[in-house]
C-alpha positions in Angstrom: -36.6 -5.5 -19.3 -33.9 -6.9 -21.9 -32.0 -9.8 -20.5 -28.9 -10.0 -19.1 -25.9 -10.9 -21.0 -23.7 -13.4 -20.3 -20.7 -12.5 -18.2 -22.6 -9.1 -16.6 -23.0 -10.5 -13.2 -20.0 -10.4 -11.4 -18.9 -13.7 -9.6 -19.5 -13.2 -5.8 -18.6 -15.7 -2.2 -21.9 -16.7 -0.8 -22.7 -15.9 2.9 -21.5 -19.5 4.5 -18.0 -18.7 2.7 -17.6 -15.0 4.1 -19.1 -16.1 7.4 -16.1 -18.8 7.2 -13.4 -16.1 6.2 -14.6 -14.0 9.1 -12.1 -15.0 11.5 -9.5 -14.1 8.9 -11.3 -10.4 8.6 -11.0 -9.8 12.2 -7.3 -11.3 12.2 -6.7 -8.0 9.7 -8.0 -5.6 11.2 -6.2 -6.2 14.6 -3.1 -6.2 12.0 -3.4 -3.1 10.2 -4.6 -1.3 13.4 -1.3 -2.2 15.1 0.4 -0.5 12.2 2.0 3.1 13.2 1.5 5.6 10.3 3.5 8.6 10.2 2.5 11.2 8.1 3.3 14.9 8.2 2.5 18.3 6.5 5.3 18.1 4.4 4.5 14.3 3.2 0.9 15.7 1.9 -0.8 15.8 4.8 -1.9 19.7 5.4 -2.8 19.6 1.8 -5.1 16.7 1.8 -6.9 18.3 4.8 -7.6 21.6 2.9 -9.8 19.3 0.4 -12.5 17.7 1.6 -14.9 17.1 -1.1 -14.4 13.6 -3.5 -10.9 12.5 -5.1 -9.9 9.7 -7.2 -7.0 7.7 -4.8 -4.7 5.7 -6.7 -1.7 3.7 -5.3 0.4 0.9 -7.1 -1.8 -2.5 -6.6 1.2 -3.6 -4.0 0.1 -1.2 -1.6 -3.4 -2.1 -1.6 -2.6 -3.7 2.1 -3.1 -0.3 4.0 -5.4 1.1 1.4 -8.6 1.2 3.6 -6.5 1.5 6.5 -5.1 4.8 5.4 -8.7 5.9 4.2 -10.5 4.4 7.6 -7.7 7.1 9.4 -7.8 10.1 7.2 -10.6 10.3 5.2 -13.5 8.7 7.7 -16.0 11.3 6.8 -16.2 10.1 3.4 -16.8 6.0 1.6 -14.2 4.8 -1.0 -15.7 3.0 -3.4 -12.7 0.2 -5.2 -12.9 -0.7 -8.9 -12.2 -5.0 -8.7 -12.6 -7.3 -11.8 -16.2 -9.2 -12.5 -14.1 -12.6 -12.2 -13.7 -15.6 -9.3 -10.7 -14.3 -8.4 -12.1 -10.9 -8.1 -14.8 -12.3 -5.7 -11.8 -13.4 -3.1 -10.5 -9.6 -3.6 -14.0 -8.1 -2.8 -14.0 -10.2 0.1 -10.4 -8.6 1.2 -11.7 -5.4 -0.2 -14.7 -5.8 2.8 -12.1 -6.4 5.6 -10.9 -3.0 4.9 -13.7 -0.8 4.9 -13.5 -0.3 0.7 -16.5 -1.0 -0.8 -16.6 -2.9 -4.4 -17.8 -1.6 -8.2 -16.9 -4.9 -10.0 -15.9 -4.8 -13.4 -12.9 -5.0 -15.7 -11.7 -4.1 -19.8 -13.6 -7.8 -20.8 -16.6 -8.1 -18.4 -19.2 -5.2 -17.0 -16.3 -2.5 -18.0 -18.9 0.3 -19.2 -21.4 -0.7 -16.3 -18.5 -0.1 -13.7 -17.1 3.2 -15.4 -20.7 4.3 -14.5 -21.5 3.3 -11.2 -17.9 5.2 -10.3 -19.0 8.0 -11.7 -22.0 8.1 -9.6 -20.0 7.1 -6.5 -18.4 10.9 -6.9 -21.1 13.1 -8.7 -23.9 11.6 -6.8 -22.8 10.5 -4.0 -20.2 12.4 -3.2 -18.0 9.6 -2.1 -14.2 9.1 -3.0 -13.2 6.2 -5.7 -9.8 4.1 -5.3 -8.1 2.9 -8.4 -4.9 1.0 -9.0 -3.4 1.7 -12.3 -1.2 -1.2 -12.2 -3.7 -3.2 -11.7 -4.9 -5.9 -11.3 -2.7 -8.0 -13.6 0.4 -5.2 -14.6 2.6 -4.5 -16.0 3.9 -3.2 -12.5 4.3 0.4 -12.0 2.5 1.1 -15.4 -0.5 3.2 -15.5 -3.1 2.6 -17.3 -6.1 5.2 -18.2 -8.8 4.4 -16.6 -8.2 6.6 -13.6 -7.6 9.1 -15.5 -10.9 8.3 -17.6 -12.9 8.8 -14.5 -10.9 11.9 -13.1 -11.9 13.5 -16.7 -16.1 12.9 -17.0 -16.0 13.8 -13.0 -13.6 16.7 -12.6 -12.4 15.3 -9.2 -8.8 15.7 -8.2 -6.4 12.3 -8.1 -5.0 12.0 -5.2 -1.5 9.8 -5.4 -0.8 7.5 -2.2 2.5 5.3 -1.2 3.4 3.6 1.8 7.2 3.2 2.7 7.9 0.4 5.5 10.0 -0.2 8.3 9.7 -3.6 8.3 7.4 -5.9 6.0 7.4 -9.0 3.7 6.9 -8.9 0.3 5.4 -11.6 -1.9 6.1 -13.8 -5.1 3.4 -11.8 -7.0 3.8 -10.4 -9.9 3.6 -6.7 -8.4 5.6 -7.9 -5.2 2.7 -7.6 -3.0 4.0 -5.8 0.2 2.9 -6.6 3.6 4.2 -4.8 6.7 4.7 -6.9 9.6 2.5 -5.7 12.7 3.2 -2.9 15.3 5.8 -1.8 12.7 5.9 2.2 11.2 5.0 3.0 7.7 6.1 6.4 5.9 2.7 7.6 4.2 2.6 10.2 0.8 0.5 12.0 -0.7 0.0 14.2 -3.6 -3.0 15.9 -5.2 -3.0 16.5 -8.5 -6.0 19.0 -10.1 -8.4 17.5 -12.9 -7.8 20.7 -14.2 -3.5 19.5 -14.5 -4.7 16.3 -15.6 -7.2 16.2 -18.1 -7.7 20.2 -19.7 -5.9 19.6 -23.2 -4.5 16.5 -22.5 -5.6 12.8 -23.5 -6.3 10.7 -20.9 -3.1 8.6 -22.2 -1.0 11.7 -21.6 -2.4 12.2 -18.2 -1.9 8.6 -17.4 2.0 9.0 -17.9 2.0 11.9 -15.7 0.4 9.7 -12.9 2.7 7.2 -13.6 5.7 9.5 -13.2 4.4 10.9 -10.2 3.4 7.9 -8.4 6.4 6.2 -9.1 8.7 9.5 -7.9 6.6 8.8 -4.7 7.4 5.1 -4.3 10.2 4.0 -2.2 10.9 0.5 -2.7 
């Protein structure tokens, strides 16, 4: 077996830490579960029904609050799998990322980056499972996509699924993407849109099909 290199093994919260955070977990959940979602045919709905088999879901990274919310509601059958950098902030996001149902494939452009391409590959072609990507993420530019959804929508043919969350009421944070949080027992406005691999990736690179997401998503986003 050939060693590891340095940097391949992502940071990670031991157990006394998560078992710490717990409270915080279950202080989530009661929030997002408060949260009213209202989502109808016309906003995507109908047509997200009529696929069942694995997409790739990518939102803006300041919606990421109600991501495995949304999932948890309307796609229970299947398990979304979240790309989330190798790094110690990244192990605080998996953490998060555990709250709300998404599981983690850590990795980033500098560390484990070819490692985590595959193991989201497998997630849809073997697994069958759905994969959760923020194109903004998870330092920006805001509202800019970058390719690597649309590098994993091209090896695995899946379908990319584009989601947004309007709010009633919510705060938003000094963040660089203006995190959004929506206060509890308010509504949120959900949309979706499902875009073919076929759309995406046939004759196009995956930089061209990377603006298209971006112009979609962002015609989609209500801020």
């Amino acid at each position: 077996m050939s060693p590891l290199l340095p940097g391949s093994i992502p940071k990670k919260k031991g157990l006394l830490v998560k078992i710490f955070l717990s409270p915080l977990g279950l202080f989530y959940r009661l929030w997002t579960l408060s949260i009213r979602m209202r989502y109808s045919p016309a906003d995507g709905l109908e047509e997200l029904t009529r696929h069942p088999s694995s997409i790739v879901l990518t939102l803006w990274h300041n919606r990421l609050f109600l991501a495995g919310e949304w999932h948890n509601r309307y796609r229970k059958e299947k398990t979304i799998y979240g790309l989330i950098s190798a790094s110690k902030d990244g192990a605080w996001l998996e953490t998060f990322y555990g709250w709300t149902g998404i599981r983690a494939v850590r990795g980033s452009q500098n560390r484990r980056g070819v490692q985590a391409m595959r193991e989201l590959v497998k997630v849809i072609k073997v697994d069958g499972n759905d994969v959760g990507i923020t194109p903004d993420g998870s330092r920006g530019p805001k509202y800019q996509a970058k390719q690597g959804a649309m590098a994993v929508a091209k090896i695995t043919k899946a379908p990319v699924l584009l989601l947004s969350f309007e709010y009633s009421r919510a705060m938003r944070l000094n963040s660089w993407d203006g995190f959004v949080i929506p206060y509890p027992f308010s509504s949120v406005k959900v949309t979706t849109k499902l875009l073919s691999s076929e759309f995406l990736c046939k004759s196009r690179s995956t930089e061209e099909a990377a603006q298209i997401v971006e112009d979609e998503l962002n015609q989609i986003t209500k801020d």
